[in-house]
C-alpha positions, 0 to 999 in steps of 0.5 A: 703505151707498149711501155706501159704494158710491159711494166703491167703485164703480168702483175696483179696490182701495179701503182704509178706514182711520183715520191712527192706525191701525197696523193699517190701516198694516201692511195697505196696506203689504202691499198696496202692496208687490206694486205695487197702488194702492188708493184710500185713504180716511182716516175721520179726515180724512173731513168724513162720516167718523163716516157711513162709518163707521157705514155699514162696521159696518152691512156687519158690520165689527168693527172697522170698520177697516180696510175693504178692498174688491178689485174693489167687493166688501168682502173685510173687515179685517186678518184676512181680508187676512192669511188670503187672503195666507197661502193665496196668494189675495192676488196673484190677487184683485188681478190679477182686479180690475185693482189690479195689472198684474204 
């Protein structure tokens, strides 16, 4: 799991994805559309892909994709994203962790 904070640390929004993942799409669309600038890492163009990986289920992601951490803390996948969009806690998350200005 070290090697998953050294990848979060420091940066306000960070997103775990694989590129054939239209899940892992649609999420960082629906980031990137209030003008967040998450930090992408693409497992499957990764050299120690299969490590971070095994080290997102470790943290008990279920699919491991995609991972998305706001503010170095893992808030989880696409469900609990969609679920804090629906409340309206999105927007205020990423503001808090310094992903978005507005």
């Amino acid at each position: 799991m070290d090697i998953v904070n050294r990848l979060v640390e420091q940066r306000p929004l960070v997103i775990f994805s694989k590129s054939s993942c239209c899940i892992s799409h649609s999420v960082m669309q629906l980031i990137n559309s209030y003008g967040a600038n998450a930090t992408i890492y693409q497992l499957d163009d990764m050299s120690n892909g299969q490590e971070v990986d095994k080290a997102l289920q470790r943290l008990g992601l279920k699919p491991s994709i995609p991972a998305v951490f706001i503010g170095q803390r893992l808030v989880g996948g696409a469900k609990e994203i969609i679920s804090l969009q629906i409340q309206g806690r999105l927007v205020p998350m990423l503001k808090e962790a310094g992903a978005i200005w507005v």
